[in-house]
N, C-alpha and C positions, 0 to 999 in steps of 0.2 A: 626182299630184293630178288627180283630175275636173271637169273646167267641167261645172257644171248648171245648164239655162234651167229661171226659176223663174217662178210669177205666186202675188204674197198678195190673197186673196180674204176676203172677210167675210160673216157673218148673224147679222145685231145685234148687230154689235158681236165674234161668236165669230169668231176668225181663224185662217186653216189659210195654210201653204206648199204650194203644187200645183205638182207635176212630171211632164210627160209622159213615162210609158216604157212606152208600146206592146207592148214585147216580154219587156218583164220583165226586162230584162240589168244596174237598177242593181241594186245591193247600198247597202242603208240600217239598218246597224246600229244600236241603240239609241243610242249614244253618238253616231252623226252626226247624228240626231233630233234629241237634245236640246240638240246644237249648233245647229242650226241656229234651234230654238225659243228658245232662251237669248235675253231681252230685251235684253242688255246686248252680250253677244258675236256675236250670228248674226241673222237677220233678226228673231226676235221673232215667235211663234205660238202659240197654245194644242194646235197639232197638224199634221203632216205627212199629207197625202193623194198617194198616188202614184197617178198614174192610167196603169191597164194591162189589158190583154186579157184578158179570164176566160181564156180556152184557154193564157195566158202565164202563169198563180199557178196553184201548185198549191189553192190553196182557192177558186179558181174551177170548179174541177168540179162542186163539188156546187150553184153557182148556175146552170151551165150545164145542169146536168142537172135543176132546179126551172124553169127559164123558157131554152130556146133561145137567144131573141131576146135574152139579157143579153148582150151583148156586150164589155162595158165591165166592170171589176170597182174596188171602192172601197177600196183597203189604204189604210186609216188608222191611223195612229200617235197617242198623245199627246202631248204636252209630253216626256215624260222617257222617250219612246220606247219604252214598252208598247203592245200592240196590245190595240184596243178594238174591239166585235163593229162598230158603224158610230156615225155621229152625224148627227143629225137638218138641228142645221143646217151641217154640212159637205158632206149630199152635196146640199143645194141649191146652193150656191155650188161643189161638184164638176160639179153640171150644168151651170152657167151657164160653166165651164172648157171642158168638154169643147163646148159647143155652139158659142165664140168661137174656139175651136182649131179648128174644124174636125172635130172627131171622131166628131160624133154630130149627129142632126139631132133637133126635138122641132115640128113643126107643132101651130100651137091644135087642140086638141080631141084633141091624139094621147096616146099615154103612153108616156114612157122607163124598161125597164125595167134595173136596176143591182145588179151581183150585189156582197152585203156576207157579213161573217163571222157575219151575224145575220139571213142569207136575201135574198133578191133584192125590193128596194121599188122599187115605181111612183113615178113623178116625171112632174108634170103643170105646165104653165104656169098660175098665178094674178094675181088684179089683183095682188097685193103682190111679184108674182115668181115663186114655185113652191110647189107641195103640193105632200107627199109621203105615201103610205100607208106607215106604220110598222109596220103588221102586227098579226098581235094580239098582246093586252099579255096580264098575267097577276098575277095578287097572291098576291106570295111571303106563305109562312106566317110567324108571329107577330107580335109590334111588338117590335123593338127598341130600346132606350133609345140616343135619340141625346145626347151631352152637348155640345154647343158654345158653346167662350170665346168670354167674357163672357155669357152667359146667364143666369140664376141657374140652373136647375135644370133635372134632364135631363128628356127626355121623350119619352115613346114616336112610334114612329115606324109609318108604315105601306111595306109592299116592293114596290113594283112594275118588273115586266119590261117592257122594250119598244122592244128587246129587250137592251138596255144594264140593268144593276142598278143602281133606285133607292131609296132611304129618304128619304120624306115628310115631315115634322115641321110643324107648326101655329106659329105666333108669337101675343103677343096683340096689339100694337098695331106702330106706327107704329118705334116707338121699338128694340121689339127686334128687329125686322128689319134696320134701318137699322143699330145701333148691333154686331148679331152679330158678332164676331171667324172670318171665315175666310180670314186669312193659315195659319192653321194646319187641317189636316184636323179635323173632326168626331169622334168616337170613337163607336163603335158597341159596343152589348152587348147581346144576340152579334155578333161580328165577321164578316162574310159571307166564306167562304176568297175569294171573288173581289174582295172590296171593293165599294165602291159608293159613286155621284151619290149625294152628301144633298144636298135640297132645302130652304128656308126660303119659306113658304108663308103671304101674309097674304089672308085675301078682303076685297072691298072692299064699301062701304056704300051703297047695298045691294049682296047678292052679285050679283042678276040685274038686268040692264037690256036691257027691250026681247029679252028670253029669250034672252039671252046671260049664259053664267055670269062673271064678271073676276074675278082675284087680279092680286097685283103677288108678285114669285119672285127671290131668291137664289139662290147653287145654288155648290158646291165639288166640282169635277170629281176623282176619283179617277184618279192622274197625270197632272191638268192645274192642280190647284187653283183659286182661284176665277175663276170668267170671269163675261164678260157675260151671257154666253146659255149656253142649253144646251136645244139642241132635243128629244132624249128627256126630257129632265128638265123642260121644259115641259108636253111631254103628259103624265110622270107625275102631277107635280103638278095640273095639272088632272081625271087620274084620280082622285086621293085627294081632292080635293075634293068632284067627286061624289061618291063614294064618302060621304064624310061628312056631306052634307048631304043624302043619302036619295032617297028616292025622292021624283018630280017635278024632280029638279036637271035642268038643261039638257043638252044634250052638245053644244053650242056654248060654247067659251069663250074671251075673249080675258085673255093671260097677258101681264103687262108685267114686261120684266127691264130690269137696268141699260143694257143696251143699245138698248133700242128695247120694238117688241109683236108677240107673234106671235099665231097662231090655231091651234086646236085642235079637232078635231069626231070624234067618236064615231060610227059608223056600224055595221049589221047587215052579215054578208057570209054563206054559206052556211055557212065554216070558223069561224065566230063573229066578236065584235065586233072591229070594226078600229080604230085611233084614225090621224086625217090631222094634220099639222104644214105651218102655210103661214107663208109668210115672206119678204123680201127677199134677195137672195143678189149680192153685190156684188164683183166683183174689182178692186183701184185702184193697181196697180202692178206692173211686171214690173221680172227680173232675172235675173242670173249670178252662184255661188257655186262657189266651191272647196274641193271636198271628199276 
């Protein structure tokens, strides 16, 4: 058996187990993931973040080799211990880890850059805790029919990258958002071979306030099922919103999930448009496990 020193951290409500290994020497099998995630048996997490040296993971090369200065790299796991490219709001609450550890420093006005399996993202200090540039997004081809219990009837979906795969879907009121069934995953037709974040997406009345676009977002994580939050699948959703509502939509939006509200902004870059995720990122307990 292994002693590992743990700390569970949060963003709104989205909760990861963070484990320092510097050098890259644990070994974190699926099944010890999803022990450790296990609510009932193991500490209880929507995901595992190990924090370790890009030059210690082999899939830190190619972040090493996009940004130098990455020094840090984000292997995150989900629930049932599939690996996912990053999470929006995991690696704010990975930063607020490494910065309380000692591992890393982030002075106002600097930027922390962090190599993921979905490229190396900027992490910046904000009033709410941290931005992060998520890079640019992208809108996968077709609409997929999404079907979700209790629903009455399916309906098309929109796909956006960013860089996690997500499916979109509109609600009409109060009622079906709230009342949606996602203990159980979504069904998609077609099925992405990757799977994918479905989102449940209502806008509020009005959409814009003060030129800020709001929705209120569900979301059922693919190997994590549904959580509070879910930082790419807030910017998705806020993409497909604009996206919907046309042109003149904002590209400020504030997105409220079960857990809390995050922010969302749209921005020009030279490489094309970027979308930014700000939010709170919280760690409220440390520990040891035997693994």
């Amino acid at each position: 058996m292994t002693t590992i020193a743990f700390t569970k951290g949060h963003g709104t409500g989205n909760d990861f187990v963070l484990i320092a290994d510097p050098d890259g020497e644990l070994d974190l099998p699926p099944e010890t993931v999803a022990a450790i995630c296990d609510r009932h048996f193991g500490v209880g997490a929507d995901g595992v973040i190990r924090a370790v040296q890009s030059r210690s993971i082999p899939d830190g090369a190619a972040a090493l080799a996009e940004e130098p200065d990455a020094e840090w790299f984000m292997d995150y796991r989900n629930a049932d211990g599939s690996i996912a490219e990053m999470c929006g709001n995991g690696i704010r609450v990975y930063t607020r880890f490494l910065l309380e550890e000692g591992l890393a420093e982030l002075p106002d006005g600097s930027t922390l850059p962090i190599g993921t399996r979905g490229g190396v993202r900027d992490v910046q200090r904000s009033g709410t805790g941290f931005s992060v540039d998520l890079g640019r997004w992208a809108l996968r081809p077709g609409e997929p029919l999404v079907s979700v219990r209790s629903l009455p009837v399916a309906r098309p979906g929109i796909g956006i990258t960013v860089p996690n795969p997500h499916v979109v879907i509109a609600v009409a009121d109060e009622d079906e958002l709230d009342s949606a069934d996602l203990t159980v995953a979504p069904v998609l037709d077609p099925a992405p071979p990757e799977g994918a974040n479905v989102e449940l997406v209502l806008p509020r009345e009005p959409l814009v306030r003060d030129g800020v676009g709001r929705i209120r977002m569900r979301v059922h994580e693919r190997g994590s099922g549904e959580t509070l939050s879910c930082g790419t699948g807030v910017a998705a959703a806020a993409l497909a919103t604009r996206h919907w509502a046309g042109r003149g939509a904002p590209s400020a939006w504030r997105v409220e999930v079960p857990g809390g509200v995050l922010g969302v902004r749209m921005f020009p870059t030279e490489d094309g448009e970027h979308v930014a995720l700000s939010g709170p990122a919280e760690l409220v307990f440390r520990g040891a496990l035997e693994v």
